[in-house]
N, C-alpha and C positions, 0 to 999 in steps of 0.2 A: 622728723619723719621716722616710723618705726624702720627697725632693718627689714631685711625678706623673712617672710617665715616666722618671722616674733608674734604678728598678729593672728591667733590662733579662733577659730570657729569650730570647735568640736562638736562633730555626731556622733550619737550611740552607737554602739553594736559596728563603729568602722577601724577598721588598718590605719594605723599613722607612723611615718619615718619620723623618728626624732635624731635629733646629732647636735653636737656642741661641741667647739672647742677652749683652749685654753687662750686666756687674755695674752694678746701680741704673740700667738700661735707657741705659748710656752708647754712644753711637755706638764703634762697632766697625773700621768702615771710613770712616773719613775722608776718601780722595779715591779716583781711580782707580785712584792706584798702591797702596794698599789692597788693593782686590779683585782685580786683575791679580796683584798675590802672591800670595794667597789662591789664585785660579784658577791658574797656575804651579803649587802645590803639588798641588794635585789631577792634573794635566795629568803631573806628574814621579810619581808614585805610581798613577794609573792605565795610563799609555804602558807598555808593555814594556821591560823597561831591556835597553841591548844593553851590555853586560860588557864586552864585547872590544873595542869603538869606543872605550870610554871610556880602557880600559886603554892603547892605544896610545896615543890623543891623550895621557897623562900621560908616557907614552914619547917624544913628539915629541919633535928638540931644541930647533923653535920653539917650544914652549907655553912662556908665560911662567909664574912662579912662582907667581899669583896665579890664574893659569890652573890649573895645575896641583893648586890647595888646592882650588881650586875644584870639580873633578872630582874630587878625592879623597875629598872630603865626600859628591856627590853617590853615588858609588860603594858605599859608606856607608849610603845611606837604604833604608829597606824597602819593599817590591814591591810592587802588591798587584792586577795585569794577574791578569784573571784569578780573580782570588779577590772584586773589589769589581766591582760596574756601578754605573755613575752613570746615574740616568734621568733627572730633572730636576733642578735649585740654581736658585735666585734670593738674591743677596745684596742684601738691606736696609740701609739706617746702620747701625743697631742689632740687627738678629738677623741669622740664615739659615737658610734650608730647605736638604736634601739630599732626595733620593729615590734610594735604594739597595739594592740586592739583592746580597745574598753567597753563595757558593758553600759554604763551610767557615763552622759555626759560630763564634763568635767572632770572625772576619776584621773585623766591623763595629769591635768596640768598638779592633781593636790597630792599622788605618785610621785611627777618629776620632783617639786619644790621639798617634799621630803628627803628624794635621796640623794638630791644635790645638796641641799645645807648639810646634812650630814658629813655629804663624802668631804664638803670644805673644811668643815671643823675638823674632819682625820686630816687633814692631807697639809693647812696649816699649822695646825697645834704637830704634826710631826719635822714641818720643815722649818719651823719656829718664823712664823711668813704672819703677816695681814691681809687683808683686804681681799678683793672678790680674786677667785680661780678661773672663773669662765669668761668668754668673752660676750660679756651682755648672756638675756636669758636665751635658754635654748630654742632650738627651733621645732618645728612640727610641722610637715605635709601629710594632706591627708591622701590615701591610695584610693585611688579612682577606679580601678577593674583590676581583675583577675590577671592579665599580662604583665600592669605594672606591678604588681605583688611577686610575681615571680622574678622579672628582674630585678627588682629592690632588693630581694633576698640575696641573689646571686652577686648584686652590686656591693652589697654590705660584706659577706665572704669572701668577694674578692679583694677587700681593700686593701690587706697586706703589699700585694703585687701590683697595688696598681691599677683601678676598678675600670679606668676609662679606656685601656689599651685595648684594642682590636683581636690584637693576637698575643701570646704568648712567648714571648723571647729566650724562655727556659725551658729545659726537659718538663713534662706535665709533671711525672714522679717530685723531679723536686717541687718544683708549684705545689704538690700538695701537701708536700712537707713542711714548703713555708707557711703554708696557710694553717694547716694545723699543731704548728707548734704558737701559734698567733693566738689570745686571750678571744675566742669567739665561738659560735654556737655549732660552727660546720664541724667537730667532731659529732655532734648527735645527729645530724642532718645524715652522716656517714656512718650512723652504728657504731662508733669506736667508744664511747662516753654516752649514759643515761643519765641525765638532770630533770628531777620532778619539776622544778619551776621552771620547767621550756616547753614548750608544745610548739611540736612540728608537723603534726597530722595533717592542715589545712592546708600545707604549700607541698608535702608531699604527695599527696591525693590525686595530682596533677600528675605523678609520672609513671611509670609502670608498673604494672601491678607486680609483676616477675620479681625485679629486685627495682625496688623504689631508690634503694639510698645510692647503687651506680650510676642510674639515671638522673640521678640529680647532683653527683659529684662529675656526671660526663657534662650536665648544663652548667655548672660552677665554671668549669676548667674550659667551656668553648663557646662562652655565652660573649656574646657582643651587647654592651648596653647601648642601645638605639632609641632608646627611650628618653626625649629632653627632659622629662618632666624628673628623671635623674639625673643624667650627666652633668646638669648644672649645680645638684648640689654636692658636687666633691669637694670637699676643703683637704687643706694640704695641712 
C-alpha cells in the first residue's frame, strides 16, 4: 500500500505542501554547507537560465577547464522559471518543507525528482555513503483554500520551535531569533533578506496593507495551527 501522500494527483495553477524526510529520521543537512547546496539548487532551477551568458563564458579563452565542465553541466540542467513558485522552505536537520504552486501539471513531481537526485549525489559522494537519503519518495498535499495557505505558511516558519504548540514558552523576541537564524524563507516574509526565486506576494496580500511583513510575523509568532489537514503532517 502506498504511504500517505506518495500518491500524488496534480492540478495546474494549485498550492502544494511538499516535505520529506531522511531514511530512519537520519539528519539530512548536517552543516550549513548542506542547506546552502540544497538552497543553490533551488536558486539555479527556479532563476531564469540565460543560454547565451553561459554559452559564451564556455567560449571565453580565459575560462578555465574546470570552469568550463562546470557551465557545461550547468547548461544541461532543467528549467523550471516559470513553471514552479517557491512560496515558502524551511530546512530542518532531518526533514524539509516546500510551498509550491505550478503552472503546468506535472512540473511539481519533474522539479522535485531533479533536485532530490542531485541533492543525493552531493550529500553522498561528500559523506562517502550509498544508497537512498530520503525516506521513500516525497510527499505532496495539495492546498485546498485560502485559510489553509496561510496556516501552512505559518506552519512551515514555525517548525524551528515547534509548529504544533498552542503557545509559546519563550520570550516572542527570542522565537524570532530562533526562527530566523533557521535555513527558511521567513526572513523575506519579514524584509530582512530579498531572494529573486521566492515570491511572497500571494500570502502577503492577506495582511495589512500598513506594514504587511509585522502583520504577518505577528501571525507567525501567535498563530495556532487548527487546521488537521496540517497538524497531521508534522514529522519529527
Amino acid at each position: 500500500m502506498p504511504g500517505k501522500n506518495t500518491r500524488k494527483n496534480y492540478v495546474s495553477n494549485s498550492y502544494y505542501h511538499i516535505y520529506n524526510r531522511g531514511v530512519e529520521k537520519r539528519v539530512i543537512f548536517c552543516d550549513t554547507q548542506d542547506s546552502g547546496v540544497f538552497l543553490s539548487y533551488l536558486k539555479t532551477y527556479l532563476l531564469p537560465k540565460n543560454e547565451k551568458s553561459i554559452q559564451q563564458k564556455i567560449a571565453a579563452l580565459s575560462t578555465t577547464w574546470r570552469e568550463k565542465d562546470r557551465l557545461i553541466k550547468e547548461l544541461r540542467l532543467n528549467n523550471f522559471y516559470q513553471e514552479i513558485t517557491l512560496h515558502c522552505y524551511c530546512l530542518m536537520p532531518n526533514h524539509f518543507h516546500l510551498l509550491l504552486s505550478q503552472k503546468s501539471r506535472g512540473a511539481i513531481d519533474e522539479f522535485m525528482n531533479s533536485i532530490n537526485t542531485r541533492y543525493v549525489m552531493y550529500f553522498n559522494r561528500k559523506y562517502q555513503r550509498v544508497g537512498p537519503l530520503y525516506q521513500g519518495v516525497y510527499k505532496a498535499v495539495l492546498v485546498d483554500n485560502d485559510e489553509q495557505l496561510l496556516h501552512l505558511s505559518a506552519y512551515i516558519h514555525r517548525n524551528p520551535i515547534g509548529a504544533k504548540r498552542q503557545t509559546l514558552h519563550v520570550h516572542q523576541g527570542e522565537a524570532l531569533w530562533t526562527l530566523n537564524s533557521c535555513p527558511s524563507s521567513l526572513p523575506e516574509y519579514l524584509r530582512l533578506r530579498t531572494t529573486k526565486w521566492l515570491y511572497t506576494k500571494n500570502i502577503l496580500t492577506f495582511f495589512s496593507k500598513t506594514n504587511k511583513n509585522l502583520s504577518y510575523e505577528k501571525f507567525v509568532l501567535g498563530s495556532i495551527t487548527k487546521n488537521s489537514s496540517i497538524t497531521e503532517l508534522a514529522i519529527d
